[in-house]
C-alpha positions as CSV (number, residue, x, y, z in Angstrom):
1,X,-0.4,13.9,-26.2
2,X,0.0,12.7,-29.8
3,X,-2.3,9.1,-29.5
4,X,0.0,7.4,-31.2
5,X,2.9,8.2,-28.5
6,X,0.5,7.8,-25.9
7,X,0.3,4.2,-27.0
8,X,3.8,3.7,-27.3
9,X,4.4,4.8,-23.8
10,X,1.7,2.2,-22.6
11,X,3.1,-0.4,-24.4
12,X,6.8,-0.2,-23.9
13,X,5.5,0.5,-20.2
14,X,3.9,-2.6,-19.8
15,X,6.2,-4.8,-21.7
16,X,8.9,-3.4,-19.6
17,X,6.9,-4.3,-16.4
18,X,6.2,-7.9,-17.7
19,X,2.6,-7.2,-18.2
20,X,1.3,-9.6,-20.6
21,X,-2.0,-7.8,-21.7
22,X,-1.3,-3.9,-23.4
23,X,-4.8,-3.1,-22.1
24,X,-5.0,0.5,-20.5
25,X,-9.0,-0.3,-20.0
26,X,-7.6,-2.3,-17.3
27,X,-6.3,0.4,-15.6
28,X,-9.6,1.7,-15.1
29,X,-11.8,-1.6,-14.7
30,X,-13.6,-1.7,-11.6
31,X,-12.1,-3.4,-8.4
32,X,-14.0,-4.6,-5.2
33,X,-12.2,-2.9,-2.5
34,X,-11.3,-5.0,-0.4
35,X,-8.7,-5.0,3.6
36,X,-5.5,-5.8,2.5
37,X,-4.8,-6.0,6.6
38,X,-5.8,-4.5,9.4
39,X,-6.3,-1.1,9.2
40,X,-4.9,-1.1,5.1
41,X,-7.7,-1.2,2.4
42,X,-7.1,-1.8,-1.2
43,X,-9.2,0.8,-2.9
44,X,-7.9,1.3,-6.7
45,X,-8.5,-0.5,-9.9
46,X,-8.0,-3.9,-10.8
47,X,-4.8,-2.7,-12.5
48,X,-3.6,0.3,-10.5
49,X,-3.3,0.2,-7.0
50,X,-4.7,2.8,-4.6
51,X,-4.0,1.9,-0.8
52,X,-6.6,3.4,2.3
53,X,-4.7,3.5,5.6
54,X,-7.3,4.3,8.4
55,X,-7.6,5.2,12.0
56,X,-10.4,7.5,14.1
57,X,-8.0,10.2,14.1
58,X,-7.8,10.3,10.5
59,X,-6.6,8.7,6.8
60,X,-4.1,8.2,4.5
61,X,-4.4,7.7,1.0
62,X,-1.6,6.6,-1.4
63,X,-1.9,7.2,-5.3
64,X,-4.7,8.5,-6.9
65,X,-4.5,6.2,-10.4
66,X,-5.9,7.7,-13.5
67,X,-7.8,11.1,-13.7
68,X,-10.7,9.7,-14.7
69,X,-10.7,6.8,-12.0
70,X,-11.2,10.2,-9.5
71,X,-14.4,9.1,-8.6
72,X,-14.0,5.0,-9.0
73,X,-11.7,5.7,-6.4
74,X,-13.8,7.8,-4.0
75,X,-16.7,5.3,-4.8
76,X,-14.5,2.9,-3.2
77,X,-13.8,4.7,0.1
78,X,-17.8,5.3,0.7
79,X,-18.3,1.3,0.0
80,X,-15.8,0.2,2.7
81,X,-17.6,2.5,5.3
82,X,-15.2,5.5,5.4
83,X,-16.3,9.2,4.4
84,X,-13.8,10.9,2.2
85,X,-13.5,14.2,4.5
86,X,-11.8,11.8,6.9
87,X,-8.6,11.3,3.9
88,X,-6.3,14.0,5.4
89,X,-3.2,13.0,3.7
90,X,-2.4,11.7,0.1
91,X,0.9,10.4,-0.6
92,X,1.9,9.5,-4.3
93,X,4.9,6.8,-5.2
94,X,5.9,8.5,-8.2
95,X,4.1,11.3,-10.5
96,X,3.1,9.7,-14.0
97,X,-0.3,10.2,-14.9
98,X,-1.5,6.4,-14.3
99,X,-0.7,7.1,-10.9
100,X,-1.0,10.8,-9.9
101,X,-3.4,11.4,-12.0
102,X,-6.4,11.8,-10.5
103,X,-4.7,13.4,-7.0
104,X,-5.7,16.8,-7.5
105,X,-9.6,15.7,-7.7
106,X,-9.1,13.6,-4.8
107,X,-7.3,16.6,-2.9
108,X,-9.8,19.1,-3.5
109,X,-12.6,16.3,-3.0
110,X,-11.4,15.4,0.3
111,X,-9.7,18.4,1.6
112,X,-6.6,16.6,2.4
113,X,-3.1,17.6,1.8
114,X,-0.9,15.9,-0.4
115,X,3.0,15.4,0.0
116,X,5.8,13.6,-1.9
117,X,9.6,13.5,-2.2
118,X,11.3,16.7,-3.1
119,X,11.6,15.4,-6.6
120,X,8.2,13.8,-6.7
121,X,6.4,17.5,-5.1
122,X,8.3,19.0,-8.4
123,X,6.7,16.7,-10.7
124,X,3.4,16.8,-9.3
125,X,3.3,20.9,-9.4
126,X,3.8,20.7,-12.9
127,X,1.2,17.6,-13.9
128,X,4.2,15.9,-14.6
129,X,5.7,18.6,-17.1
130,X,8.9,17.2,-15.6
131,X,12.5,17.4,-18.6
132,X,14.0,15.6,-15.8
133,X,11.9,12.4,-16.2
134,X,13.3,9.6,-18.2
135,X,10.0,9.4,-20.3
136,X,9.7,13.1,-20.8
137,X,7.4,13.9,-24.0
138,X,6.0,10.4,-23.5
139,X,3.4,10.5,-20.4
140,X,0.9,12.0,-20.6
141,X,0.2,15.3,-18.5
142,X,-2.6,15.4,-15.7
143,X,-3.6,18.2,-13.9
144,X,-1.3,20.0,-11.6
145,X,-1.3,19.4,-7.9
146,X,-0.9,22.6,-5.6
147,X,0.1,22.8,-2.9
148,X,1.8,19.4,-2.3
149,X,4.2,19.1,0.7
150,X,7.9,17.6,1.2
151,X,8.6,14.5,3.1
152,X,12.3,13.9,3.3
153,X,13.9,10.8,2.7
154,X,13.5,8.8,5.8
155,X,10.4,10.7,7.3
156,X,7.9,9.6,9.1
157,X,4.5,11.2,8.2
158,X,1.8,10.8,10.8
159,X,-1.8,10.7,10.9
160,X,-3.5,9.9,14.3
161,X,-1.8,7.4,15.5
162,X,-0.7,6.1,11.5
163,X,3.0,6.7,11.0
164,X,4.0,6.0,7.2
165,X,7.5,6.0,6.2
166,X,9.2,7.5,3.3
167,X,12.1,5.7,1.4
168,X,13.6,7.6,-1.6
169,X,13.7,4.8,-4.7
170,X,14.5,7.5,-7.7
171,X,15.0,5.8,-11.2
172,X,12.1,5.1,-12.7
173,X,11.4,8.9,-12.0
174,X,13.8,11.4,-9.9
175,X,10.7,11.5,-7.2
176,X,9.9,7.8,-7.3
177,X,9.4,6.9,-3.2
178,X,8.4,3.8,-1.6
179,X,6.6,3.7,1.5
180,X,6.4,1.4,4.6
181,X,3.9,1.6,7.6
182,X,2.5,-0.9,10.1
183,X,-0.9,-2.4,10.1
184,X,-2.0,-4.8,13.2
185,X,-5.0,-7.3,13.5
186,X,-5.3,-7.8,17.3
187,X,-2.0,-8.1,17.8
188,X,-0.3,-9.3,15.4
189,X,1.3,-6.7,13.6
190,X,2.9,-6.7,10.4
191,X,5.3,-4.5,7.8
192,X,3.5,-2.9,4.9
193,X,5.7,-2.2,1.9
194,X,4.3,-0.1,-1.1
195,X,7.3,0.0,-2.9
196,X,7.3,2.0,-5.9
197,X,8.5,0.9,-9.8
198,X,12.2,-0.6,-10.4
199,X,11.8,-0.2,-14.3
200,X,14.4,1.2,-16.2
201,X,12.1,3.4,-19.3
202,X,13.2,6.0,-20.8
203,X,12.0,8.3,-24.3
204,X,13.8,7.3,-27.7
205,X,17.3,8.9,-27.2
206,X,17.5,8.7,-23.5
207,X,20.0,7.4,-21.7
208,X,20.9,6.6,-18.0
209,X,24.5,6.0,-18.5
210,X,24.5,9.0,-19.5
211,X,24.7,10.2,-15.9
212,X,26.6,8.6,-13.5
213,X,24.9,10.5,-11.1
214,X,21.4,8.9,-12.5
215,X,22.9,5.4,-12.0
216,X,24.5,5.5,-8.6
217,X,20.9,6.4,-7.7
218,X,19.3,4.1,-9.5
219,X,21.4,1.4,-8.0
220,X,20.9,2.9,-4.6
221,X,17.2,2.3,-4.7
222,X,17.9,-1.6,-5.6
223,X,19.5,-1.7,-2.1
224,X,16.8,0.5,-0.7
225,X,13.9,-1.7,-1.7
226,X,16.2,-4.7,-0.3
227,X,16.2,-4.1,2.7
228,X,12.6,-2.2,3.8
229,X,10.5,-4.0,6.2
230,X,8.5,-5.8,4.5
231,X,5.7,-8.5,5.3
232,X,3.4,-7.8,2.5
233,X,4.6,-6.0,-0.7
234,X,2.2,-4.3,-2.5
235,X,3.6,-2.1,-5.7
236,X,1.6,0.0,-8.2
237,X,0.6,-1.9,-10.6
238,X,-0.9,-5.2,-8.8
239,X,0.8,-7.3,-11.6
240,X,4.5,-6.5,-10.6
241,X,4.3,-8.0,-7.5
242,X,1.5,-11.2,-8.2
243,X,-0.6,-9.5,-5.6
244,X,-4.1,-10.0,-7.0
245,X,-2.8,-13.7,-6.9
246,X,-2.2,-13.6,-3.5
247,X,-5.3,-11.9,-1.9
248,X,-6.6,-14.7,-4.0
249,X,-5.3,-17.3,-2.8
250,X,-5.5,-15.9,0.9
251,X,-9.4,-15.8,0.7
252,X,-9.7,-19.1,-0.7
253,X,-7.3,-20.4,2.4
254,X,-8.8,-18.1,4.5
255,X,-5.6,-17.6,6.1
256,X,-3.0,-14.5,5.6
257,X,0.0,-16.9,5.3
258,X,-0.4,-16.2,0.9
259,X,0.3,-12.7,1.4
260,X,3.1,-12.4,3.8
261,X,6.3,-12.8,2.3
262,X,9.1,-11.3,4.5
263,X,11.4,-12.0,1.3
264,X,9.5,-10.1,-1.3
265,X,10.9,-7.0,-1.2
266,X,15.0,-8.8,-1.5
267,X,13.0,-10.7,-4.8
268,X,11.4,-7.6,-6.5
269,X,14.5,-5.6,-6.5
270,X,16.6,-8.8,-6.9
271,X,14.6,-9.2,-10.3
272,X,14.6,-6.0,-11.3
273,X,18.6,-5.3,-10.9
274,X,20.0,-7.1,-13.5
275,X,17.3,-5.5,-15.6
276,X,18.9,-2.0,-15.3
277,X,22.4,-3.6,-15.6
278,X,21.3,-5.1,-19.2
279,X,20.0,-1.9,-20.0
280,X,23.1,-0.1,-19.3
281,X,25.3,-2.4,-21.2
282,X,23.0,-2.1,-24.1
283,X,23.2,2.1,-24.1
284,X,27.1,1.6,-23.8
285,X,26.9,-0.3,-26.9
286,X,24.9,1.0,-29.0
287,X,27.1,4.6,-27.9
288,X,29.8,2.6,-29.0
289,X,28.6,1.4,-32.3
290,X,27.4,4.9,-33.2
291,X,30.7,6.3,-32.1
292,X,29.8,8.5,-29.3
């Protein structure tokens, strides 16, 4: 990709998000992995989330972050006590290169198999060569995952005794998928939601109202997000959601009650709504104004 794209994308990305630092080294700085709860690990970056779901029978990783972060990421696995021939499936939220990128090294690393949305399995196949995605010609490409798998909207994916949910949320991308599981400490057992991007980004030229198709979609997944189960939110990028804050704040208090917020999900897609709804009225507009 042309550099000076490539750092277009990243910024309008993070302004979008409301990430106050344009940094991409963050993206790759080193995190401490570190159990989120129970049986859920946080083992990405300190600004890209990579989640570790374990049992004996077998686990489940979701996202892969950069390609380079392949082995940052693996690294992490080893340091928590887990071999990484014991990752059987890896599940992606949606198939830009900060996210997907580093799947394929993972998969072939690991052994495991990978599966996504029907959308998302599209997107991954072609490194995310995808003319369907809003921010086509601006991501950059990684390298392509084969085979990758189909989990339908509402499917259960099971490893061991591990059963992780998939809930379609396209906009951002046509494959974006959250994904909700159960973790228990004892037993006290909680809701896990890893829900994926509610940004509205799109390439100079692009837009949704374009497709009222797109939309209806887009405001599907608002409703989606709003009503997953949903104890602990985790999204993405850490930053979208104030985790890091949280697990912060939780080992200070040495208590859980920071991170469980059974109204987080209704807030992140209650934020990010009128977002989308702004954006539209703007591309009606500005159609307007040009005369289309």
């Amino acid at each position: 990709m042309n550099p000076f794209l490539r750092a277009l994308w990243l910024l309008t990305f993070l302004t979008a998000a409301g990430v106050a630092q344009a940094d991409e080294a963050h993206w790759s700085a080193p995190q401490q992995p570190f159990r989120i709860y129970g049986n859920s690990w946080y083992v990405g970056t300190q600004g890209l989330s990579a989640i570790l779901i374990t049992s004996p029978q077998g686990h489940v990783l979701i996202d892969g972050t950069l390609e380079g972060n392949a082995a940052q990421i693996e690294a992490n696995i080893h340091t928590l006590g887990f071999r990484l021939h014991d990752v059987k499936l890896i599940l992606n939220s949606h198939a830009h290169s900060d996210h997907a990128g580093a799947i394929a090294r993972l998969a072939h690393d690991s052994g495991a198999t990978v599966a996504a949305s029907v959308a998302g399995a599209k997107e991954l196949r072609s490194g995310g060569n995808d003319p369907d995605d809003p921010q086509y010609g601006m991501t950059p490409r990684y390298p392509a995952v084969t085979p990758v798998e189909v989990v339908a909207d509402g499917a259960a994916v099971r490893v061991g005794p591990i059963a992780i949910t998939a809930h379609y949320t396209p906009g951002h991308t046509p494959g974006s998928t959250s994904w909700t599981w159960r973790s228990c400490e004892k037993e006290h057992c909680l809701a896990l939601a890893y829900v994926d991007s509610l940004t509205a980004l799109g390439r100079d030229g692009f837009r949704y109202s374009d497709d009222p198709a797109r939309v209806a979609s887009f405001r599907r997944s608002f409703a989606t997000v709003a009503g997953l189960p949903c104890d602990i939110l985790i999204t993405p990028h850490p930053e979208a959601s104030g985790f890091m804050q949280k697990i912060a704040a939780r080992d200070r208090e040495h208590s859980s009650a920071p991170l469980i917020d059974t109204g987080a999900c209704r807030a992140y897609a209650a934020a990010a709504q009128p977002r989308f709804e702004a954006r539209l009225a703007k591309e009606r507009q500005d159609a307007r104004a040009a005369g289309k």
